[in-house]
KEKE-3310 file (N, C-alpha, C; in steps of 0.2 Angstrom, whole numbers, plus 5000, padded with zeros to 4 digits):
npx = (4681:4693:4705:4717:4729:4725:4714:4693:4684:4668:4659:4644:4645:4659:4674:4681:4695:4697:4691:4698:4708:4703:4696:4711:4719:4710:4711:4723:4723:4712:4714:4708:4696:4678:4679:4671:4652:4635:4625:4611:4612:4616:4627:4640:4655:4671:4683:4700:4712:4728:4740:4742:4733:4731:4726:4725:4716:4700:4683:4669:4651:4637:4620:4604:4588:4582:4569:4558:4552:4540:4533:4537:4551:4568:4580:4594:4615:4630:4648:4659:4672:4686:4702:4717:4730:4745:4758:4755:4749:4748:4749:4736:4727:4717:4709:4705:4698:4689:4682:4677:4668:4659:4656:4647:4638:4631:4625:4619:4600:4595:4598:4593:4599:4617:4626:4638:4649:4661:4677:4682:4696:4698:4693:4698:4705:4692:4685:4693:4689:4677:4668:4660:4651:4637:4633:4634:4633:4627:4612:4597:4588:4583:4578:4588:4583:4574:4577:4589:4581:4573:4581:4587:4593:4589:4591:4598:4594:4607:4610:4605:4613:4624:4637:4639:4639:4629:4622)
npy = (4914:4916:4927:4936:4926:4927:4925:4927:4933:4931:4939:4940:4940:4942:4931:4933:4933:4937:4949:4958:4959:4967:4977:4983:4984:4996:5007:5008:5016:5024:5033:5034:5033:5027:5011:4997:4996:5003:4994:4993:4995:4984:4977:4970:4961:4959:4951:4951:4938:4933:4922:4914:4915:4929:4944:4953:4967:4974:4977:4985:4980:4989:4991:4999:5003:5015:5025:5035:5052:5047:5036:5025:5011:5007:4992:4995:4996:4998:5003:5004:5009:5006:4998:4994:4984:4992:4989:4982:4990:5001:4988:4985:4976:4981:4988:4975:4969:4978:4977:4962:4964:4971:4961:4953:4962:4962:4950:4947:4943:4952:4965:4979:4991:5000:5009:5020:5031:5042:5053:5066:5065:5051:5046:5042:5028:5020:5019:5009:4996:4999:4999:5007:5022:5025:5012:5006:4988:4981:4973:4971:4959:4962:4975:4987:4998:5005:5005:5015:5027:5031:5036:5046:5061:5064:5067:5057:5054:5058:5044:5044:5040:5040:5034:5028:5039:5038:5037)
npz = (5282:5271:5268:5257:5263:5276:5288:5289:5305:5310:5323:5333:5347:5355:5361:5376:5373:5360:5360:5369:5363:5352:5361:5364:5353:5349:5359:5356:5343:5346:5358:5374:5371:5374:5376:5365:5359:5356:5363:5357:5343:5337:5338:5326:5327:5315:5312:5306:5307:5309:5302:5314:5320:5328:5331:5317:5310:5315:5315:5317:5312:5313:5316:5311:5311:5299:5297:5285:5279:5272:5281:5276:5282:5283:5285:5292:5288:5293:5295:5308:5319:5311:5310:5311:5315:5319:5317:5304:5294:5280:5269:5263:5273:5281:5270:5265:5274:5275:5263:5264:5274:5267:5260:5267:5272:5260:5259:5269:5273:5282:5280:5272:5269:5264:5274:5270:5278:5283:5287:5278:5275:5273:5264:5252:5255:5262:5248:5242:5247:5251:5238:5227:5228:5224:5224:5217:5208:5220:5224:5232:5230:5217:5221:5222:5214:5221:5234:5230:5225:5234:5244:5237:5239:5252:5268:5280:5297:5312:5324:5340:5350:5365:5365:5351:5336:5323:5307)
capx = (4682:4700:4708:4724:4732:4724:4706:4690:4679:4664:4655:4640:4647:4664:4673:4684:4701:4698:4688:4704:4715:4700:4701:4721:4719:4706:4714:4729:4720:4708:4716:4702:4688:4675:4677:4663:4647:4630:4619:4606:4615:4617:4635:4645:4665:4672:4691:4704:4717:4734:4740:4744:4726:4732:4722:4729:4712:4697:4679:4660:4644:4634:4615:4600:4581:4580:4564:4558:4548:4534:4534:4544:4558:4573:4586:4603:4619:4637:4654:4663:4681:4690:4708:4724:4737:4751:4765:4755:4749:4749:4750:4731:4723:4713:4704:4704:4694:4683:4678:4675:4664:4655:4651:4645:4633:4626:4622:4614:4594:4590:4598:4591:4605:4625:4627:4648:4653:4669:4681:4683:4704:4700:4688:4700:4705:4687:4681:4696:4686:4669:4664:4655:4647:4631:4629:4631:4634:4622:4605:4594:4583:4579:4574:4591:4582:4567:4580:4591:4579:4569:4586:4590:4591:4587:4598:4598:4595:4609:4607:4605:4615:4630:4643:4638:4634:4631:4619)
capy = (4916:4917:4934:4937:4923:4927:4923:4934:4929:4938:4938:4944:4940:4941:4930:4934:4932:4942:4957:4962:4960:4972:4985:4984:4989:5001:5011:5011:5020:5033:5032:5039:5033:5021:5004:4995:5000:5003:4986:4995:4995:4977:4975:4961:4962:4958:4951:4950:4936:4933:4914:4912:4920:4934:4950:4959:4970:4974:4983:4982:4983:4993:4990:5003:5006:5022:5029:5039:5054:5043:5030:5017:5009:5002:4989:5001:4993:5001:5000:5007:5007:5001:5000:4989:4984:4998:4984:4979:4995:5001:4983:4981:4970:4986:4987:4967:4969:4981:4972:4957:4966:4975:4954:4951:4965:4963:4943:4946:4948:4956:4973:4983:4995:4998:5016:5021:5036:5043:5059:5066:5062:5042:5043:5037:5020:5016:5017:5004:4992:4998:4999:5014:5028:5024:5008:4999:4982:4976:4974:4965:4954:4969:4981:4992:5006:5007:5009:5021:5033:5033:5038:5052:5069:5065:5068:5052:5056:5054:5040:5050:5037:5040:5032:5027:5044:5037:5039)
capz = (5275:5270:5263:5258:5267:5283:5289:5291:5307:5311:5328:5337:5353:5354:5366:5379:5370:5356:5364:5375:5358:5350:5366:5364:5347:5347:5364:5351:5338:5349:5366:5378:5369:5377:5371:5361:5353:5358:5362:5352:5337:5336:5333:5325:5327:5311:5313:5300:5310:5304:5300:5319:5326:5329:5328:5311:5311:5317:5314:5320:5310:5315:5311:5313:5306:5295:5295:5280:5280:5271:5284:5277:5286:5281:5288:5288:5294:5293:5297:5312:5322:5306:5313:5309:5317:5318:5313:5299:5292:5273:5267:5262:5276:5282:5265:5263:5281:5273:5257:5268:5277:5264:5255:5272:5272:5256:5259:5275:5270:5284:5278:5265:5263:5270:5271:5272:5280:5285:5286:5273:5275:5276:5258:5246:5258:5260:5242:5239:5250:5252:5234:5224:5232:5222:5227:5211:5212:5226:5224:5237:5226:5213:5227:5221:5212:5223:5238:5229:5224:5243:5247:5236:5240:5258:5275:5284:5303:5316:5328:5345:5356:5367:5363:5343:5333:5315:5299)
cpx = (4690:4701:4715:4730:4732:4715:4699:4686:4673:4659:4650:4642:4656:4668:4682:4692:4703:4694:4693:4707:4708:4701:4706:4717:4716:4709:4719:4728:4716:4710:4711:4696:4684:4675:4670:4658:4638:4625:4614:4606:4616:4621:4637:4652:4667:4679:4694:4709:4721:4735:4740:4737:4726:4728:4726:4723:4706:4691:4673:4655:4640:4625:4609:4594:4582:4572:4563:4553:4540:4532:4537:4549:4563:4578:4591:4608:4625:4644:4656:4670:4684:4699:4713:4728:4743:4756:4762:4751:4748:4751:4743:4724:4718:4707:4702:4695:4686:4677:4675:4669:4657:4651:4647:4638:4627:4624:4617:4607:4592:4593:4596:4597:4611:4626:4636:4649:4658:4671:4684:4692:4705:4693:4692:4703:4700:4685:4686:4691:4678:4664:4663:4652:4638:4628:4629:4633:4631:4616:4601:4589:4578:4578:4582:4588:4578:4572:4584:4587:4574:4575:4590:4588:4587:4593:4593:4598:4601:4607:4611:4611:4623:4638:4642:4634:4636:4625:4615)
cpy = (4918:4925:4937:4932:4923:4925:4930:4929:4936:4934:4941:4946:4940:4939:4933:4939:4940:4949:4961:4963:4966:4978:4986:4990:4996:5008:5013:5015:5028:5032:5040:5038:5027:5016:5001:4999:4999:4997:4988:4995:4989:4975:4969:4963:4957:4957:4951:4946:4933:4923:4910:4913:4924:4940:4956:4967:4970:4978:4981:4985:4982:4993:4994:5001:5013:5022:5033:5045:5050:5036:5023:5017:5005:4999:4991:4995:4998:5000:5005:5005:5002:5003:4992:4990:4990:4994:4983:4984:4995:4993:4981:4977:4976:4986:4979:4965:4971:4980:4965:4958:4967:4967:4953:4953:4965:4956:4943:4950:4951:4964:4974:4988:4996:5005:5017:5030:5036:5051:5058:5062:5055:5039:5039:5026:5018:5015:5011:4997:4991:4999:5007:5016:5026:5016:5000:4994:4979:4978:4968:4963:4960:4973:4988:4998:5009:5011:5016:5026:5033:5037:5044:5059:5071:5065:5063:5055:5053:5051:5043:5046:5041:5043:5031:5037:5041:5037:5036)
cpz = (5275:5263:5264:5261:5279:5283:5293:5296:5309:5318:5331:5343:5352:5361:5369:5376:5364:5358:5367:5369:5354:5355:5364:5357:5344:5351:5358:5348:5340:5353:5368:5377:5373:5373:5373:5359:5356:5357:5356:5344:5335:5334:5332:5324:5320:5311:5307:5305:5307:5305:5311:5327:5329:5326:5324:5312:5312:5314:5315:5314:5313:5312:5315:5311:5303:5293:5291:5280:5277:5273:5282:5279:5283:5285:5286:5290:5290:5296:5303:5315:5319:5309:5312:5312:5317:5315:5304:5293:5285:5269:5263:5265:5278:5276:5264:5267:5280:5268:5261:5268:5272:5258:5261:5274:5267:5255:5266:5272:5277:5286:5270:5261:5267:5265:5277:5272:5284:5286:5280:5268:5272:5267:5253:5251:5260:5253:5241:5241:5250:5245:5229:5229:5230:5224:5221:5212:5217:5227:5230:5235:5223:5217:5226:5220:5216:5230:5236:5228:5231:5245:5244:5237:5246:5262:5279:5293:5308:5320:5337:5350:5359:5367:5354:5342:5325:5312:5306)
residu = (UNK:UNK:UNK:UNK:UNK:UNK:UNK:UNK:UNK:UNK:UNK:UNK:UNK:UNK:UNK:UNK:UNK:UNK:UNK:UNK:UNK:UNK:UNK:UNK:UNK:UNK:UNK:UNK:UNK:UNK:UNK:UNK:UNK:UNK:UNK:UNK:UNK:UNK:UNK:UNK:UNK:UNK:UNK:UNK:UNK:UNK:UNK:UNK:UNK:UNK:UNK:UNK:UNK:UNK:UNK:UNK:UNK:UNK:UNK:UNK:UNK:UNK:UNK:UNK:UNK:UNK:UNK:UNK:UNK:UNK:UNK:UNK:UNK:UNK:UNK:UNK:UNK:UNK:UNK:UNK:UNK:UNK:UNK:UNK:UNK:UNK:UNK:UNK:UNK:UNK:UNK:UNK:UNK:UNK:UNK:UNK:UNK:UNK:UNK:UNK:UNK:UNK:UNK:UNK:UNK:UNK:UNK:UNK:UNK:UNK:UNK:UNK:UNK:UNK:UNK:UNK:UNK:UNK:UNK:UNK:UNK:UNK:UNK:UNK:UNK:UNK:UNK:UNK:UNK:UNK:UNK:UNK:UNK:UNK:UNK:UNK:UNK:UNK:UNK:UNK:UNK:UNK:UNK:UNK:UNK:UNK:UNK:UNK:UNK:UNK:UNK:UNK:UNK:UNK:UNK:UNK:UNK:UNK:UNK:UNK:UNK:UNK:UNK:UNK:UNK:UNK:UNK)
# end
């Protein structure tokens, strides 16, 4: 999928090549932290590579079950280790990265909902990319309202693993 004059790839697996170019970047970003994401979460790398296939940015979705105190479950999925290039910075492709992402999320049926959290510091650069807080604009064949209101006025539980702590 072309964006901006670069290309979006997205993988399950990611092979050899660009895994090492995703470690580099991420060690750049958190140095210290353990690379990749918990099997369990059933991540997909999400590239942004420049006209030359080079890695401009990077990020994984992330996808869980939310159980609800009234026994229903829903397919979550979300964004993590959203991170760009240092050369190429402040230009956009981070947000371009993340709008990608967020069509990507809302064509796959087999989530229900894509819940975005952050620090608070990093809130005005994801709404540019990841939409409205509420959600408008993406509905999974009418099921919009019936998820929004399951969903309000409750605390999502964190997901207890490791290495991944999210919604």
């Amino acid at each position: 999928m072309p964006v901006g004059g670069m290309s979006v790839e997205v993988h399950e697996v990611l092979p050899a090549g660009p895994a090492a170019q995703v470690a580099a970047l991420e060690a750049q970003a958190w140095p210290g932290s353990a690379p990749g994401h918990d099997p369990a979460l059933a991540p997909r790398a999400v590239l942004l590579l420049d006209a030359d296939g080079r890695l401009a940015a990077s990020l994984a979705l992330l996808h869980k079950p939310v159980r609800l105190a009234d026994g229903r479950t829903y397919r979550a999925a979300g964004l993590s280790a959203v991170v760009t290039r240092a050369d190429l910075r402040g230009r956009g492709y981070g947000s371009r990265l993340v709008a990608a992402a967020r069509a990507e999320l809302a064509a796959d049926p087999a989530v229900d909902l894509a819940l975005f959290s952050c620090d608070r510091e990093l809130v005005p650069f994801f709404a540019q990319g990841a939409g409205p807080a509420d959600g408008e604009g993406v509905d999974d064949e009418g099921r919009a309202d019936e998820v929004r209101a399951a969903f309000t006025g409750i605390r999502v539980p964190l997901y207890p693993g490791t290495v991944d702590r999210l919604w």
